[in-house]
C-alpha positions in Angstrom: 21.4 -28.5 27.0 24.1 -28.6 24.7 21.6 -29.1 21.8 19.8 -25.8 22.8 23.2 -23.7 22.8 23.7 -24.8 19.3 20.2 -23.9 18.3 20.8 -20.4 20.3 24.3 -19.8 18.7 23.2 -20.7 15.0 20.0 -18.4 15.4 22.7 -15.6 16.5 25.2 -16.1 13.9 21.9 -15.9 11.6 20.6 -13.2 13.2 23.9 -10.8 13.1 24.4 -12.0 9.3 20.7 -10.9 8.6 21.8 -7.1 9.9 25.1 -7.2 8.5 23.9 -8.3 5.1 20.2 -8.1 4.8 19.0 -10.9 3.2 18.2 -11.2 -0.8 15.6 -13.5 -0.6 13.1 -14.4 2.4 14.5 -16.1 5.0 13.5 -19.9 6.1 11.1 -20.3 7.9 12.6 -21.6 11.4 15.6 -18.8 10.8 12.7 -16.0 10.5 11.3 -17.1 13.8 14.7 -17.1 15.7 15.1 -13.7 14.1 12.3 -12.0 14.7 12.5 -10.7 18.2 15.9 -9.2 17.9 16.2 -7.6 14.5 12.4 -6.4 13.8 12.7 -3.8 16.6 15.9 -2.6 15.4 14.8 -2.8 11.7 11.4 -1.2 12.4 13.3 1.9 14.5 15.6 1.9 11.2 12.7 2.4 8.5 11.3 5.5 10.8 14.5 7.0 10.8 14.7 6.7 7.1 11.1 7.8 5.9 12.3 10.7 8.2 15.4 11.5 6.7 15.8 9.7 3.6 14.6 9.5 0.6 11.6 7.2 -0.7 13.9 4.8 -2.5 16.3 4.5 0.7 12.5 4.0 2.4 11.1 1.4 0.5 14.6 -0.4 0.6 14.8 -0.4 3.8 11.3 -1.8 4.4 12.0 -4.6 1.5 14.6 -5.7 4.2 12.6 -5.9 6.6 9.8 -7.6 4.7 12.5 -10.4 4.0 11.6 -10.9 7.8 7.9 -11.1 7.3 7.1 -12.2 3.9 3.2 -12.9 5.0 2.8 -9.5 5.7 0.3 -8.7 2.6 -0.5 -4.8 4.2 3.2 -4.1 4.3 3.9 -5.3 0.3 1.0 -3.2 -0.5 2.3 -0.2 1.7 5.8 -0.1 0.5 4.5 0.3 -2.9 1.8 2.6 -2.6 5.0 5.0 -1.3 7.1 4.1 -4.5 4.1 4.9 -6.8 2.9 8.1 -4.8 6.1 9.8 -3.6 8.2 8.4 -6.6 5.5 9.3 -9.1 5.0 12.9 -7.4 8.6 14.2 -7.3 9.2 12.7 -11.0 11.4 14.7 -12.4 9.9 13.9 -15.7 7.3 11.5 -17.3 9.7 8.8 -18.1 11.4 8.7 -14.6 7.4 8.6 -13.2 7.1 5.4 -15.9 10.5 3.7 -14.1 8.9 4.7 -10.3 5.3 3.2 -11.2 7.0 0.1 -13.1 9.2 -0.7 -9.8 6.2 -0.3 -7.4 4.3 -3.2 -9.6 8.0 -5.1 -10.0 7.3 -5.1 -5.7 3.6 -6.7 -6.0 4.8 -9.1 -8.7 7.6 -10.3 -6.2 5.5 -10.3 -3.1 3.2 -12.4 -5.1 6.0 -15.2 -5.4 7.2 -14.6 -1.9 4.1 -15.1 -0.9 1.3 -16.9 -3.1 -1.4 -16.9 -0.3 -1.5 -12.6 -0.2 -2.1 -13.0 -4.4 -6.0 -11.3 -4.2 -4.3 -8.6 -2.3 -1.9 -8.1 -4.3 -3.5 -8.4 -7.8 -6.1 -5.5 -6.3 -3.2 -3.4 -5.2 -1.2 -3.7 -8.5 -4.9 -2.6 -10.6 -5.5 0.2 -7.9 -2.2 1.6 -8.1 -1.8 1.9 -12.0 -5.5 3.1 -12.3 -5.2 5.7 -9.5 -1.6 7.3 -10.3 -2.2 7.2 -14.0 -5.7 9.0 -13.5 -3.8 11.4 -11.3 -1.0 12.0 -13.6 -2.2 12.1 -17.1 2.2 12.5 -18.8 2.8 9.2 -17.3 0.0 7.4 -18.2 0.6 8.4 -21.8 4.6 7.6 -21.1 3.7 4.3 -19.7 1.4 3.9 -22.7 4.3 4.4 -25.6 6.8 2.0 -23.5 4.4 -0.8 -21.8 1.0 -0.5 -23.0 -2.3 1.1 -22.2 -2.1 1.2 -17.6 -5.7 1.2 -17.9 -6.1 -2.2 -19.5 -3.2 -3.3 -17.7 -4.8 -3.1 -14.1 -8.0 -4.8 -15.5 -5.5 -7.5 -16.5 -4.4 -8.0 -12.9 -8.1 -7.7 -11.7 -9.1 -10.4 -14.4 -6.6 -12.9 -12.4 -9.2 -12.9 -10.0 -11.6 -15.5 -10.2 -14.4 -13.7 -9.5 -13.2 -10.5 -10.8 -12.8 -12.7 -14.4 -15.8 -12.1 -16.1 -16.7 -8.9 -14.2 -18.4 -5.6 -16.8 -17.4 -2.3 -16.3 -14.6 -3.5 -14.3 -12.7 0.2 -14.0 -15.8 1.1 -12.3 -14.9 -1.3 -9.5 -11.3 -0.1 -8.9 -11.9 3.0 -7.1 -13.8 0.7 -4.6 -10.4 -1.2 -4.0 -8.9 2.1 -3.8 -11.2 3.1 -0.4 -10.6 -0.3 1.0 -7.1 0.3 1.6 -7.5 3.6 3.2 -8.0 2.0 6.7 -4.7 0.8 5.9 -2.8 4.1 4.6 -3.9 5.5 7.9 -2.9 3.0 10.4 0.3 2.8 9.0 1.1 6.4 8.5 3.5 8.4 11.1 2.7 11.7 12.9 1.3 13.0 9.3 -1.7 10.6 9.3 -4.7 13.1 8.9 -2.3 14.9 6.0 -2.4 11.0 4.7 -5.9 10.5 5.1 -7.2 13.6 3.5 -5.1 13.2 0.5 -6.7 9.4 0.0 -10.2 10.7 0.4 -9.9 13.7 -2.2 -8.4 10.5 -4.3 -11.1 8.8 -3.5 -13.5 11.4 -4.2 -12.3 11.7 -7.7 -12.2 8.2 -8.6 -15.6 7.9 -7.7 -16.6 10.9 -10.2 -15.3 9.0 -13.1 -17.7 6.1 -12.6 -20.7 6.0 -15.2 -23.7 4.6 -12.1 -24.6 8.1 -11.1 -27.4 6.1 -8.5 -23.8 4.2 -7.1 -21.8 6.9 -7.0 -23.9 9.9 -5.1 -24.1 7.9 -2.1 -20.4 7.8 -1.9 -19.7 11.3 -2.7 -22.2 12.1 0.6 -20.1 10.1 2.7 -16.5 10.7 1.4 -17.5 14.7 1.5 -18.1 14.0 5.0 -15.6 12.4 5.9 -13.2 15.2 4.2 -15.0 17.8 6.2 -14.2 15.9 10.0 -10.6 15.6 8.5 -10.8 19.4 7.9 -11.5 20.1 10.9 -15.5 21.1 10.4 -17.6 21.5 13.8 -20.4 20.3 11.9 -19.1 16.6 11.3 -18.1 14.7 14.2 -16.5 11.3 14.9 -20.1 9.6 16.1 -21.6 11.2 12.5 -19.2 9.2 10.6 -19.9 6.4 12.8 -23.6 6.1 11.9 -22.7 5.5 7.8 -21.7 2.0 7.1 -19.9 3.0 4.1 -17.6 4.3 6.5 -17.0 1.8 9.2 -13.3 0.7 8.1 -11.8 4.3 8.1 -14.1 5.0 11.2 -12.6 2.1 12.8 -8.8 3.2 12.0 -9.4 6.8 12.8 -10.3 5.8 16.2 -7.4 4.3 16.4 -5.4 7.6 15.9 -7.0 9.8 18.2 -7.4 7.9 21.4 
């Protein structure tokens, strides 16, 4: 008995330190587990509050606390810097800040990667997604990023190379946009009330990534599915859920959108 009130007294000692001073590094595992129940309610409630009310830096701080908690957590890395790439990138005040924004959203993968070595794959594909994507998108910070850190574009086939099997891959920009529309399932489940807002913006990403790739017979295919997909988020009487369901190119978002409209 005595031994468990120690164990219960040293996991709440830990547990009020972690809220009082969020933790710098992950925690251990055995102090993550006593944690867990307790703070990631309070944490969780805290990051809504903030992505309501604050700004995406005071977001994507707050959610790098509560990744200290759940290090394994590959999806939530990759979320919390898809935010500091898209939202930082977008309200830029100029090039150079975009540069700093897109450069702390990698600095994230990078240390998610050492956090956690087992989520590498997903977080080499984010890093390559993210610089090709925003740096399509936003044509002053790609040439900003250019003159300060190097060509983006070669940049995110560096990360893909790190991939065995991505190593000796031709054409390998052609492949990004694909990693792009895998991780919409994920932008939607994790989005708040503004989900079909979230969803629509990835798919008319999506739909012009997939115009930049040379394979005209890969490509059309897409652009059928992705156009109807956009038109059910539009709100078209034409498309409906069980259409989408019927195109395996689409199962993944299918799936997730389900999810949001029960």
């Amino acid at each position: 008995m005595a031994q468990l009130l120690t164990i219960l007294l040293a996991g709440s000692l830990m547990i009020g330190g972690a809220l009082l001073h969020p933790p710098t590094e992950p925690l251990p595992g055995i102090g993550r587990h006593l944690a867990r129940p307790i703070v990631l309610p309070f944490l969780w409630r805290g990051l809504q509050d903030t992505k309501r009310t604050g700004s995406i830096q005071d977001y994507v701080a707050q959610g790098q606390t509560l990744m200290k908690f759940i290090p394994e957590w590959s999806i939530g890395h990759v979320h919390f810097a898809n935010q500091l790439a898209y939202d930082g990138v977008q309200t830029a005040a100029s090039p150079e800040i975009g540069v700093d924004r897109l450069g702390e959203a990698i600095q994230l993968l990078e240390r998610a990667m050492q956090n956690h070595p087992a989520g590498s794959e997903t977080y080499l594909k984010a890093a390559a997604a993210l610089l090709y994507v925003q740096c399509n998108k936003h044509p002053a910070v790609a040439e900003a990023f250019a003159r300060r850190l190097g060509n983006p574009f070669q940049l995110a086939e560096t990360y893909l190379r790190r991939i065995p099997r991505f190593r000796d891959s031709a054409f390998l920009q052609d492949q990004i946009p694909f990693l792009f529309i895998d991780g919409i399932p994920h932008q939607i489940l994790l989005a708040g009330n503004d989900w079909r807002e979230v969803a629509s913006r990835a798919v008319a990403t999506a739909t012009n990534l997939i115009k930049k790739i040379r394979n005209q017979n890969l490509t059309a295919p897409w652009q059928l599915s992705l156009g109807n997909l956009n038109d059910y988020l539009q709100g078209s009487s034409d498309i409906s859920m069980r259409n989408l369901a019927k195109d395996p190119r689409l199962a993944k978002i299918v799936k997730a959108l389900n999810s949001r409209v029960r």
